[in-house]
CHARMM internal coordinates of N, CA and C (Angstrom, degrees):
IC EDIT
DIST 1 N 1 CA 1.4553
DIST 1 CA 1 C 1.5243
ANGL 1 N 1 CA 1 C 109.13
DIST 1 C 2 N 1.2027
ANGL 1 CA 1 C 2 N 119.94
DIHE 1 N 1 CA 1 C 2 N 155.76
DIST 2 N 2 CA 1.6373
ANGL 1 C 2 N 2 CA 136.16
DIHE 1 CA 1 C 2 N 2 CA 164.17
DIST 2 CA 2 C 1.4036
ANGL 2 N 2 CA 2 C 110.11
DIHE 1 C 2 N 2 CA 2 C -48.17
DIST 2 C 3 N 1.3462
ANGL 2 CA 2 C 3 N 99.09
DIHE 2 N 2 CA 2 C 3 N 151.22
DIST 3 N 3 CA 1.8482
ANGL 2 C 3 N 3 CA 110.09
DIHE 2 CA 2 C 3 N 3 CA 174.68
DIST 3 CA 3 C 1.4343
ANGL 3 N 3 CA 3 C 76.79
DIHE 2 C 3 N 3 CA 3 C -149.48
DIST 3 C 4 N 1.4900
ANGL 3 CA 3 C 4 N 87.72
DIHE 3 N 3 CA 3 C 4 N 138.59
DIST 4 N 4 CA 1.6071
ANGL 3 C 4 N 4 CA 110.63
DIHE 3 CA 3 C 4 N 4 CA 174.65
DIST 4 CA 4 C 1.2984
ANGL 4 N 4 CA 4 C 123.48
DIHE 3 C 4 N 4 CA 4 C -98.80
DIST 4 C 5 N 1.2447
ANGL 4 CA 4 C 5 N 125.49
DIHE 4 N 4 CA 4 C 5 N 150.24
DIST 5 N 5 CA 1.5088
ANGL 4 C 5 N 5 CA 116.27
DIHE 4 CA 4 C 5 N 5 CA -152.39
DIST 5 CA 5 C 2.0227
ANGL 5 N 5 CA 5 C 104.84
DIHE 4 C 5 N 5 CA 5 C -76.34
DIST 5 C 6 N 1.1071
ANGL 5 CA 5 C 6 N 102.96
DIHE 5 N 5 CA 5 C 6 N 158.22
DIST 6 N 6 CA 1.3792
ANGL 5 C 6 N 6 CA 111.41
DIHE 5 CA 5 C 6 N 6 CA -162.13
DIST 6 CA 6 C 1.9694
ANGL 6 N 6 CA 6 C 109.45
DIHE 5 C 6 N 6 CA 6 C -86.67
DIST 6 C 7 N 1.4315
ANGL 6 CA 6 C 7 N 128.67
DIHE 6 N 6 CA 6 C 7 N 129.44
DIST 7 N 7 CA 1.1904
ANGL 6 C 7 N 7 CA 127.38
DIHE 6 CA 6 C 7 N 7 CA -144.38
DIST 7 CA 7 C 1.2429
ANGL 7 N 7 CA 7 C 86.60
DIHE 6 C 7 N 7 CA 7 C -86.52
DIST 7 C 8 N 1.1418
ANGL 7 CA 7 C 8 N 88.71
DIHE 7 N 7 CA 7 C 8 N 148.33
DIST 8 N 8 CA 2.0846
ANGL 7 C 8 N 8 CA 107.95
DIHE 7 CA 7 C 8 N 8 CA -176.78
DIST 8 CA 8 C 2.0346
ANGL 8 N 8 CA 8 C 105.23
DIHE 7 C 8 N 8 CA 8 C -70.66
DIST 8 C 9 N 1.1531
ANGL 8 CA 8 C 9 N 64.99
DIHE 8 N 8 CA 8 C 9 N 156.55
DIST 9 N 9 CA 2.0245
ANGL 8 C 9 N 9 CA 82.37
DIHE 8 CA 8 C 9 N 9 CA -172.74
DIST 9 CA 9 C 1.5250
ANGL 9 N 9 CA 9 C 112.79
DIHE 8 C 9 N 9 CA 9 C -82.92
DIST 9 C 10 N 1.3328
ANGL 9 CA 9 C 10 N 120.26
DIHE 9 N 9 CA 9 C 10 N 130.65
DIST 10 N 10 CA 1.3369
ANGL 9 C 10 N 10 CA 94.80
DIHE 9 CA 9 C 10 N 10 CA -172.41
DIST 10 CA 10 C 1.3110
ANGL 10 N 10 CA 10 C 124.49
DIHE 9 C 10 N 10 CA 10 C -81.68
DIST 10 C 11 N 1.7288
ANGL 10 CA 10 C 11 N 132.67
DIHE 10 N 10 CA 10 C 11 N 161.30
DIST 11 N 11 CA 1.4332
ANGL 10 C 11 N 11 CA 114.14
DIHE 10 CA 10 C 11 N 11 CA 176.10
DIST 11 CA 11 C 1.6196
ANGL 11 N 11 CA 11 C 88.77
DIHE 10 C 11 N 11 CA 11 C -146.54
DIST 11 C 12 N 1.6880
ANGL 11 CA 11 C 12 N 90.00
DIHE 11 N 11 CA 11 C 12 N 174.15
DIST 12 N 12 CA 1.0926
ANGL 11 C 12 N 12 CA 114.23
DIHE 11 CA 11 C 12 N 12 CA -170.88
DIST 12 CA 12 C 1.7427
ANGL 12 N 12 CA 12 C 126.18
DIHE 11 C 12 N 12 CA 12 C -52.41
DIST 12 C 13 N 1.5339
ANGL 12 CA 12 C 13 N 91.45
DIHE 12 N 12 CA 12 C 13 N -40.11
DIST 13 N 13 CA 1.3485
ANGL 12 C 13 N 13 CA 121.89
DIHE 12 CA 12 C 13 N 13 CA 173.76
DIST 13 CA 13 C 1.6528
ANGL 13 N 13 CA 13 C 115.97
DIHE 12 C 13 N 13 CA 13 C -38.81
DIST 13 C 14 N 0.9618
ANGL 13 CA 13 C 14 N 122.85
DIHE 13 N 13 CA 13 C 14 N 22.30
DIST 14 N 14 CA 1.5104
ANGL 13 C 14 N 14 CA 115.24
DIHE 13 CA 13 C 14 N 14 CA -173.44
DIST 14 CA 14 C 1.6204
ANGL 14 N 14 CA 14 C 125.98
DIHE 13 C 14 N 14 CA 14 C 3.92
DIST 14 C 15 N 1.2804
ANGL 14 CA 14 C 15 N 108.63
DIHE 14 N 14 CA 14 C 15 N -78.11
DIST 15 N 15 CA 1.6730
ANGL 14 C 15 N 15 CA 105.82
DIHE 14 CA 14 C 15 N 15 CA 170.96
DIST 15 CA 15 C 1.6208
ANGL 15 N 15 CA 15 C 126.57
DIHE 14 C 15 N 15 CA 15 C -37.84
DIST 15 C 16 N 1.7498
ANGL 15 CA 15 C 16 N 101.92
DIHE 15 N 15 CA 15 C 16 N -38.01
DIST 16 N 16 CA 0.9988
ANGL 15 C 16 N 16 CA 113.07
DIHE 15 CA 15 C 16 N 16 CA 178.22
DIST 16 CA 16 C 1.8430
ANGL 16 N 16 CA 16 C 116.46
DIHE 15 C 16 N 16 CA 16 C -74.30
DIST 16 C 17 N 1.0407
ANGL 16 CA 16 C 17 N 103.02
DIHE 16 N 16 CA 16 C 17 N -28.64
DIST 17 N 17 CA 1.7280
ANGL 16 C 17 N 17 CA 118.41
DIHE 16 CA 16 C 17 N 17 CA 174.38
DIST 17 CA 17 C 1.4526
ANGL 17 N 17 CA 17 C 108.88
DIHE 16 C 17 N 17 CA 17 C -61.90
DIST 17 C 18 N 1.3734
ANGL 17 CA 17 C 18 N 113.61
DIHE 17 N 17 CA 17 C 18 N -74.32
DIST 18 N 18 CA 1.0311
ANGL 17 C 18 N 18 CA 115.68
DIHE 17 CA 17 C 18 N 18 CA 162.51
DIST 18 CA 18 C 1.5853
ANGL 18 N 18 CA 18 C 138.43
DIHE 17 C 18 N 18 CA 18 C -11.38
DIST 18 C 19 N 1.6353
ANGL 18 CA 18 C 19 N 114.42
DIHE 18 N 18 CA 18 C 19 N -71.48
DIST 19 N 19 CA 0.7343
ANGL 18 C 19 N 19 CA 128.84
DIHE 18 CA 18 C 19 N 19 CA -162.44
DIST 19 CA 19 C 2.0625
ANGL 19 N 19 CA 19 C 98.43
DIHE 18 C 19 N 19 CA 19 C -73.59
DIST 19 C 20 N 1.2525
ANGL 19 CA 19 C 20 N 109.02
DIHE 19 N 19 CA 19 C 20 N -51.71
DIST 20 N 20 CA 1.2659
ANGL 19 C 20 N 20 CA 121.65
DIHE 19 CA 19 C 20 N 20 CA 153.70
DIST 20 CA 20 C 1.7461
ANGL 20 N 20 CA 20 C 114.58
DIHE 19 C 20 N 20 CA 20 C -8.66
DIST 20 C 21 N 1.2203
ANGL 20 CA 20 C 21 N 97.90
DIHE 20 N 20 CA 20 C 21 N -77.36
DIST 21 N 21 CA 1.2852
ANGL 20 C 21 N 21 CA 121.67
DIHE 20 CA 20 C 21 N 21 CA 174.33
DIST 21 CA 21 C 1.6590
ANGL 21 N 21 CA 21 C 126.37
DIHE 20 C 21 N 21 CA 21 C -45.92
DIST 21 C 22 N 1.6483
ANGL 21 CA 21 C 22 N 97.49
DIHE 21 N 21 CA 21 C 22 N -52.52
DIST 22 N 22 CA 2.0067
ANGL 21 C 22 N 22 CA 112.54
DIHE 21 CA 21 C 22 N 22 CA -171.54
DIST 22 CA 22 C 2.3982
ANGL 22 N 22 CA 22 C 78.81
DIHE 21 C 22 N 22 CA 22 C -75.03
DIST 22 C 23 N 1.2574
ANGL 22 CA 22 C 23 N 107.75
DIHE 22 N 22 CA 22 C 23 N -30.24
DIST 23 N 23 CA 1.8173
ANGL 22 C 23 N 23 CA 88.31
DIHE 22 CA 22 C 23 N 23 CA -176.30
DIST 23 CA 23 C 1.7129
ANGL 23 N 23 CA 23 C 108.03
DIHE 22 C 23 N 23 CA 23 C -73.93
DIST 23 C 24 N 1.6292
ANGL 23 CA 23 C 24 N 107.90
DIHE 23 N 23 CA 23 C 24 N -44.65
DIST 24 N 24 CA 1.3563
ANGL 23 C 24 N 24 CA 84.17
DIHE 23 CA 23 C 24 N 24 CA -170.83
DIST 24 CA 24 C 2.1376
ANGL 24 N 24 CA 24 C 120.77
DIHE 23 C 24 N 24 CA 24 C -82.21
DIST 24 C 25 N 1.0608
ANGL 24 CA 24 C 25 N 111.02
DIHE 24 N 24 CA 24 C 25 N -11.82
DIST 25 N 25 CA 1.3053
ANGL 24 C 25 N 25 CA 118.49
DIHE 24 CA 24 C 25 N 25 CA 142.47
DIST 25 CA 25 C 1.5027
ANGL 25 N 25 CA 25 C 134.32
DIHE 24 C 25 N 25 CA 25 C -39.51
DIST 25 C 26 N 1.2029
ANGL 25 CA 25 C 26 N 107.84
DIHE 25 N 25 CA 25 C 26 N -49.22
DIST 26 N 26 CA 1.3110
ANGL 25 C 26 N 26 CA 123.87
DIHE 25 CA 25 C 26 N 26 CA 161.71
DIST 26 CA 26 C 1.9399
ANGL 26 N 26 CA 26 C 121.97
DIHE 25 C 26 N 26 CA 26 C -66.16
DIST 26 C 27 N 1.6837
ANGL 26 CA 26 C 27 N 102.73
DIHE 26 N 26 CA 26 C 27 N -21.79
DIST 27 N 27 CA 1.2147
ANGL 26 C 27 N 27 CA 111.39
DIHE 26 CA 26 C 27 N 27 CA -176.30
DIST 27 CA 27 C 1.4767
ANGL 27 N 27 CA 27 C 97.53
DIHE 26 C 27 N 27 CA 27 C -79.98
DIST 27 C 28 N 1.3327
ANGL 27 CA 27 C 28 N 99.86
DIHE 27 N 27 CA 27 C 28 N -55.79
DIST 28 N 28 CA 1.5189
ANGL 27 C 28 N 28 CA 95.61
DIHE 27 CA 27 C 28 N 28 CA -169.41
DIST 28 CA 28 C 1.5199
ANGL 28 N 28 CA 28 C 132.15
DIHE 27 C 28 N 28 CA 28 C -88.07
DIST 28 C 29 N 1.7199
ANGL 28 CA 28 C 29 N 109.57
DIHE 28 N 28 CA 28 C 29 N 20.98
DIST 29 N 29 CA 1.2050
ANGL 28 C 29 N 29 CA 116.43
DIHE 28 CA 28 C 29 N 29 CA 127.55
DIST 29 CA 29 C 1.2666
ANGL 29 N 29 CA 29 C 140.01
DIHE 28 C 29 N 29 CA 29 C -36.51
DIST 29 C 30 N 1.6562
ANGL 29 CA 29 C 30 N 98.76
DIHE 29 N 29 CA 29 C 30 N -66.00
DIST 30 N 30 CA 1.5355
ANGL 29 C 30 N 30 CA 116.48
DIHE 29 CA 29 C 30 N 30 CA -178.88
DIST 30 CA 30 C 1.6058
ANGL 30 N 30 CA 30 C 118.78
DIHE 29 C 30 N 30 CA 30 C -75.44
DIST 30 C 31 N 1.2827
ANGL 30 CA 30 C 31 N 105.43
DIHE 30 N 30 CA 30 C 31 N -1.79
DIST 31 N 31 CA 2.0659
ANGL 30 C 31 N 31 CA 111.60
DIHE 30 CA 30 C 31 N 31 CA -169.05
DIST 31 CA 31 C 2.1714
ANGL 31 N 31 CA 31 C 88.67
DIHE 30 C 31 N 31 CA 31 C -119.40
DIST 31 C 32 N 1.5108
ANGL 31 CA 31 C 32 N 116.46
DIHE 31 N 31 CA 31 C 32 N -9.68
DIST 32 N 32 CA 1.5113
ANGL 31 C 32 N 32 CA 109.41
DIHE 31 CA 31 C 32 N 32 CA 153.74
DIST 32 CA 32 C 1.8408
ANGL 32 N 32 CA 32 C 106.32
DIHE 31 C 32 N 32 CA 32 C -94.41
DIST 32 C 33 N 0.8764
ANGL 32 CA 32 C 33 N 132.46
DIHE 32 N 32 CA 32 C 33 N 3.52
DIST 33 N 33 CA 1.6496
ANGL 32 C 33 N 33 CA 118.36
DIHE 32 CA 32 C 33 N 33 CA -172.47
DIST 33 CA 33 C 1.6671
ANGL 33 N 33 CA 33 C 104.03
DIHE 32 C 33 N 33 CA 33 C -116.97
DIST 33 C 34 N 1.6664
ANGL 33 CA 33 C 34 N 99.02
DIHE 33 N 33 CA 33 C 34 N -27.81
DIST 34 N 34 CA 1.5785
ANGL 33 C 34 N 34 CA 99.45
DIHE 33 CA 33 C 34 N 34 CA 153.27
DIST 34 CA 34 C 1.1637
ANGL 34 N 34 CA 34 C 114.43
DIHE 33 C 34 N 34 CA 34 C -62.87
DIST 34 C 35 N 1.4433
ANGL 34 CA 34 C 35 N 118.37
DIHE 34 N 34 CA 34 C 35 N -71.98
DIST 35 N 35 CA 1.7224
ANGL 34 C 35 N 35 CA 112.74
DIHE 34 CA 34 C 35 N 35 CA -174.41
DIST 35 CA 35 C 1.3854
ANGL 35 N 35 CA 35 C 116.16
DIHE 34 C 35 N 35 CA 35 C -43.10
DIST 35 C 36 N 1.7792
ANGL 35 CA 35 C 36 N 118.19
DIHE 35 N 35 CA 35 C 36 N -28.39
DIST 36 N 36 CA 1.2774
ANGL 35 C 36 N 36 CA 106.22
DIHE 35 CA 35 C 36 N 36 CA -169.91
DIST 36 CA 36 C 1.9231
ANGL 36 N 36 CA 36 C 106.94
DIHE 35 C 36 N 36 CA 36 C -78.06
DIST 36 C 37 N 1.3056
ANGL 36 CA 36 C 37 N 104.39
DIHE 36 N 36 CA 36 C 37 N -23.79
DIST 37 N 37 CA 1.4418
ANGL 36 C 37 N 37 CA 115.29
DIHE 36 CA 36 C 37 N 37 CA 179.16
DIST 37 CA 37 C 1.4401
ANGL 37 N 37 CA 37 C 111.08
DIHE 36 C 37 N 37 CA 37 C -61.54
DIST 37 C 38 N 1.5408
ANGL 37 CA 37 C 38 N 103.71
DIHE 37 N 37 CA 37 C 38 N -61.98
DIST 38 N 38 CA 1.3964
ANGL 37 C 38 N 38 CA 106.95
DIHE 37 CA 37 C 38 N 38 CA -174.26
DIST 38 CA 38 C 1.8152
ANGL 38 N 38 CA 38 C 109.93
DIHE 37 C 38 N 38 CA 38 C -49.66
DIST 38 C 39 N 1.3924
ANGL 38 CA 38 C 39 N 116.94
DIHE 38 N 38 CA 38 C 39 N -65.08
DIST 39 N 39 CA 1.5609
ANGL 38 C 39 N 39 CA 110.29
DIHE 38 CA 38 C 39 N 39 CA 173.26
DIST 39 CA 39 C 1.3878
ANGL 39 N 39 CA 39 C 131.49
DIHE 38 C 39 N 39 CA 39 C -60.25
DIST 39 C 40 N 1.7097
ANGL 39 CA 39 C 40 N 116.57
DIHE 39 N 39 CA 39 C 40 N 1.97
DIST 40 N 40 CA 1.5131
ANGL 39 C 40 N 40 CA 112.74
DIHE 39 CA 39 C 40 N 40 CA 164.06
DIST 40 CA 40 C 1.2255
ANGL 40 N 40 CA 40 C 101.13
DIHE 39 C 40 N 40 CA 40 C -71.93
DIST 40 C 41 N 1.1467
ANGL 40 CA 40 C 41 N 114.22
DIHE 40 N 40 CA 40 C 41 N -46.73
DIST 41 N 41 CA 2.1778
ANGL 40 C 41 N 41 CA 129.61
DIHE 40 CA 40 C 41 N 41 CA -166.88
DIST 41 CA 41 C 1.1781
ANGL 41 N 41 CA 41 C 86.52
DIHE 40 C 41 N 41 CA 41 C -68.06
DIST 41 C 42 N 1.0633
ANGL 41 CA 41 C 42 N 152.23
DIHE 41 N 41 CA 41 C 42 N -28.26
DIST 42 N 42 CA 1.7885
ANGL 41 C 42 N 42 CA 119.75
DIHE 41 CA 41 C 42 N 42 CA 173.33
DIST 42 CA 42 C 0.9113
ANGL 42 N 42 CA 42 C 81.91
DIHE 41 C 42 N 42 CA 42 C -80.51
DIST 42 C 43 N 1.6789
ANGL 42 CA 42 C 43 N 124.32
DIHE 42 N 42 CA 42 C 43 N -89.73
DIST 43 N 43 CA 1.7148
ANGL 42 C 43 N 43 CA 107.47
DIHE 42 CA 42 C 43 N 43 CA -146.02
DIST 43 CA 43 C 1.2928
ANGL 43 N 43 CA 43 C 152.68
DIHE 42 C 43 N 43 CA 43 C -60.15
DIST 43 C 44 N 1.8991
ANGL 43 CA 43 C 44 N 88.74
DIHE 43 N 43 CA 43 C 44 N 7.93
DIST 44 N 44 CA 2.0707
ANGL 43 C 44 N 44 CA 98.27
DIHE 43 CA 43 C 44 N 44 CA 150.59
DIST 44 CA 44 C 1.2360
ANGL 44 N 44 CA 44 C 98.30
DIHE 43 C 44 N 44 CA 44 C -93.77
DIST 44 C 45 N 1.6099
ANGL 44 CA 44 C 45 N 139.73
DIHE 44 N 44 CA 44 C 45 N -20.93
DIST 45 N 45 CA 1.7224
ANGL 44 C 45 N 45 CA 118.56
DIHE 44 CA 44 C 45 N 45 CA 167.42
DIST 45 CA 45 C 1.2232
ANGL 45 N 45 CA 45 C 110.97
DIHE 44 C 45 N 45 CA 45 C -53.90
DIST 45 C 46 N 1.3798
ANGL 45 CA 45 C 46 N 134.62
DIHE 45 N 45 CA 45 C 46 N -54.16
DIST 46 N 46 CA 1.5707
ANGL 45 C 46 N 46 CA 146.60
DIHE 45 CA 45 C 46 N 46 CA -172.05
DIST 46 CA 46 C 1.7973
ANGL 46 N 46 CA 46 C 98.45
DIHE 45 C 46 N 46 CA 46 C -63.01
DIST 46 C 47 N 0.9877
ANGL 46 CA 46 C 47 N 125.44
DIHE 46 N 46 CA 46 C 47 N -52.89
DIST 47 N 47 CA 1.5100
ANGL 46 C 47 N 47 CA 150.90
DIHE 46 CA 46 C 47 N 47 CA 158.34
DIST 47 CA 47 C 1.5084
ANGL 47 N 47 CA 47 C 101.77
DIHE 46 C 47 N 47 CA 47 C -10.62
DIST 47 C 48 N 1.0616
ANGL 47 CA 47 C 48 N 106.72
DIHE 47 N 47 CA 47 C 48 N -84.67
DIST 48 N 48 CA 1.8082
ANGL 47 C 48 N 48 CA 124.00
DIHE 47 CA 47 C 48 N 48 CA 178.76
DIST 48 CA 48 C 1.5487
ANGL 48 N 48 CA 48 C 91.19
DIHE 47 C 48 N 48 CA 48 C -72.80
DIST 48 C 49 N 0.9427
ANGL 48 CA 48 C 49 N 161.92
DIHE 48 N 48 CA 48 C 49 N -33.19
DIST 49 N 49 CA 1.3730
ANGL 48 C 49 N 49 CA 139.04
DIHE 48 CA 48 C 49 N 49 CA -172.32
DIST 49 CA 49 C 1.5498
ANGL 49 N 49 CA 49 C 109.33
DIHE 48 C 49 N 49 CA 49 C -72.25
DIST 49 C 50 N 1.2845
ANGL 49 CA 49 C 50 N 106.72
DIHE 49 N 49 CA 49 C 50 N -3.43
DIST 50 N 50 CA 1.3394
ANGL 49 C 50 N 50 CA 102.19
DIHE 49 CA 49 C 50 N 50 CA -153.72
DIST 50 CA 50 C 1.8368
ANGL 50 N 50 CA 50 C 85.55
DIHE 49 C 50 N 50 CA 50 C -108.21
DIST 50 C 51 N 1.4129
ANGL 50 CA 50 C 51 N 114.49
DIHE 50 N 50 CA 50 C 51 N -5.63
DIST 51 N 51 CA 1.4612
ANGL 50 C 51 N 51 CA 120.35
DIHE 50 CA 50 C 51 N 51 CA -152.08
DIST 51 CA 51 C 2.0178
ANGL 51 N 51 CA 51 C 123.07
DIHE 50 C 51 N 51 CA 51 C 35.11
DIST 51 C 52 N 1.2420
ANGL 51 CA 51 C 52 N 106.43
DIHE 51 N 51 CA 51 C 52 N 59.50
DIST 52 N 52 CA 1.6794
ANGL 51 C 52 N 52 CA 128.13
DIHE 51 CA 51 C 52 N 52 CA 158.34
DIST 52 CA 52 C 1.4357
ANGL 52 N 52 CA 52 C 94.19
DIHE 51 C 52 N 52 CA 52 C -109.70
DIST 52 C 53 N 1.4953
ANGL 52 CA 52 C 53 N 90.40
DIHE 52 N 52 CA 52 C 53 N 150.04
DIST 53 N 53 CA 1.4617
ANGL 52 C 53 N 53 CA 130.65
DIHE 52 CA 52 C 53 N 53 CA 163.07
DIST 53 CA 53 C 1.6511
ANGL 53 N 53 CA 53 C 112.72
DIHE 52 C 53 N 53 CA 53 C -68.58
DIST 53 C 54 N 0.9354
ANGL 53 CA 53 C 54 N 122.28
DIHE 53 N 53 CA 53 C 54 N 114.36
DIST 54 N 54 CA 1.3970
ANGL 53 C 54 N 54 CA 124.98
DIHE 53 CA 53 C 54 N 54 CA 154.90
DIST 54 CA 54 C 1.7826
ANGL 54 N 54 CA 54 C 119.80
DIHE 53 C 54 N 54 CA 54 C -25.15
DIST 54 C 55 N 1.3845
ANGL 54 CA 54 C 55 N 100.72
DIHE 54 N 54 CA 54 C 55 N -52.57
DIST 55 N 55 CA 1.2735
ANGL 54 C 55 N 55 CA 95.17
DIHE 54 CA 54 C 55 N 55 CA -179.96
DIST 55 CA 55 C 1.5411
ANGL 55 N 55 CA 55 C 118.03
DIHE 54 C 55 N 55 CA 55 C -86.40
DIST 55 C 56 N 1.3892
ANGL 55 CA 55 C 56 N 126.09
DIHE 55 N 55 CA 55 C 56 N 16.99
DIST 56 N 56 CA 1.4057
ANGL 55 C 56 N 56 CA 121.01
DIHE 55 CA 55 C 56 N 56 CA 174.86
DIST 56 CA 56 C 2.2400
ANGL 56 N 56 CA 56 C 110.15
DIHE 55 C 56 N 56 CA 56 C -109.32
DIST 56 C 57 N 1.6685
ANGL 56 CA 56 C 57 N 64.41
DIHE 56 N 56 CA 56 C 57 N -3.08
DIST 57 N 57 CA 2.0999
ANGL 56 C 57 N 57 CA 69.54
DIHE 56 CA 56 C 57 N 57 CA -171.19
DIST 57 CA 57 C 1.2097
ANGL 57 N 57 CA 57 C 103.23
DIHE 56 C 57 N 57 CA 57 C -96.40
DIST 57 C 58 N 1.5370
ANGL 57 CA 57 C 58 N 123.42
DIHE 57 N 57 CA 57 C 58 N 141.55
DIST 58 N 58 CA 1.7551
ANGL 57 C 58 N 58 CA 127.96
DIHE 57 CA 57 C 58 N 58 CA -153.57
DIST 58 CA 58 C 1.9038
ANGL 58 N 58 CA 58 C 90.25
DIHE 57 C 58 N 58 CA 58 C -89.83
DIST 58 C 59 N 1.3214
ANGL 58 CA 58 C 59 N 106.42
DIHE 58 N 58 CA 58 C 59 N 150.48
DIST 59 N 59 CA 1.7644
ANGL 58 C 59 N 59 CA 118.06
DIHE 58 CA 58 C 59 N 59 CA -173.51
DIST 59 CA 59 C 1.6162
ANGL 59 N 59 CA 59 C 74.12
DIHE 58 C 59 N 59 CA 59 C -81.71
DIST 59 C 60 N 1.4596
ANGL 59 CA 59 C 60 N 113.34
DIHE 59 N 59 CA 59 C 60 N 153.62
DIST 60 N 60 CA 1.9137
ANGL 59 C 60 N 60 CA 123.48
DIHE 59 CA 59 C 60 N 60 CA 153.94
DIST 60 CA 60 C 1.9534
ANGL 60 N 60 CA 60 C 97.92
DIHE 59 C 60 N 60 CA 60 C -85.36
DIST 60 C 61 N 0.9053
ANGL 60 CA 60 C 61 N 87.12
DIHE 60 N 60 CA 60 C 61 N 152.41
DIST 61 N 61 CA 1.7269
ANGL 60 C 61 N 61 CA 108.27
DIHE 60 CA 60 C 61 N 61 CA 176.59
DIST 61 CA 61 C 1.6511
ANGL 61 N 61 CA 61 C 101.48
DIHE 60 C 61 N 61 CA 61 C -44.89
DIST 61 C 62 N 1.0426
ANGL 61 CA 61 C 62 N 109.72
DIHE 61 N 61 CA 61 C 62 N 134.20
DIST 62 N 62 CA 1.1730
ANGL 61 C 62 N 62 CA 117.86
DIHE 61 CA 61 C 62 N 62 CA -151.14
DIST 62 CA 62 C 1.9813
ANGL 62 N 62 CA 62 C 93.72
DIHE 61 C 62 N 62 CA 62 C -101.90
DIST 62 C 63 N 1.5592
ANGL 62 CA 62 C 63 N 109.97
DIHE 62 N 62 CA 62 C 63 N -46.15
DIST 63 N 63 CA 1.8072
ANGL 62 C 63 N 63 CA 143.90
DIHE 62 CA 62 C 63 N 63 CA 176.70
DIST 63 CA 63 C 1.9857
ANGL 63 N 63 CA 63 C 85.03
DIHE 62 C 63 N 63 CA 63 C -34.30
DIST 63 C 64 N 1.9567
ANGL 63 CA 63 C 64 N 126.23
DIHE 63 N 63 CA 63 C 64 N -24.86
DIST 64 N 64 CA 1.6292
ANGL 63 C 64 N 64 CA 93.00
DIHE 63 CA 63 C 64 N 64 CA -149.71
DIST 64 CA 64 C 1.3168
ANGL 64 N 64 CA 64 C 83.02
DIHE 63 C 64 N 64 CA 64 C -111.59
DIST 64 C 65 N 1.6815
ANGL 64 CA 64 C 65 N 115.24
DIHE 64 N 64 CA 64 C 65 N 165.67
DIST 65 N 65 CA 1.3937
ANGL 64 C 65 N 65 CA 121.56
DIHE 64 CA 64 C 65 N 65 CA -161.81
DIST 65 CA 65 C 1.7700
ANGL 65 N 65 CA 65 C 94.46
DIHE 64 C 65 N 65 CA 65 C -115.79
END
COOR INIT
IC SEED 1 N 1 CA 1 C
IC BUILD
């Protein structure tokens, strides 16, 4: 499984904080759209095991993180 990258420490440095910050924000964009990827692909594997249609099984709210 995923481990998400670890939140930056704060410092005095402002600019340097910042910028810190707008990257790991930006990381954990891409380490939530993986996780969200990786658990769609099981649950059309589990999906078809179960033999349902994709289109009769309700999407979950897509808006919660």
């Amino acid at each position: 499984m995923h481990t998400h990258p670890a939140m930056p420490v704060y410092t005095q440095d402002q600019v340097a904080y910042i910028k810190h910050m707008y990257e790991w924000h930006m990381k954990m964009v891409h380490y939530h759209e993986q996780m969200k990827a990786y658990h769609l692909e099981r649950a059309k594997h589990f999906q078809k095991m179960m033999g349902t249609n994709v289109v009769q099984m309700e999407r979950p709210n897509d808006g919660v993180a």
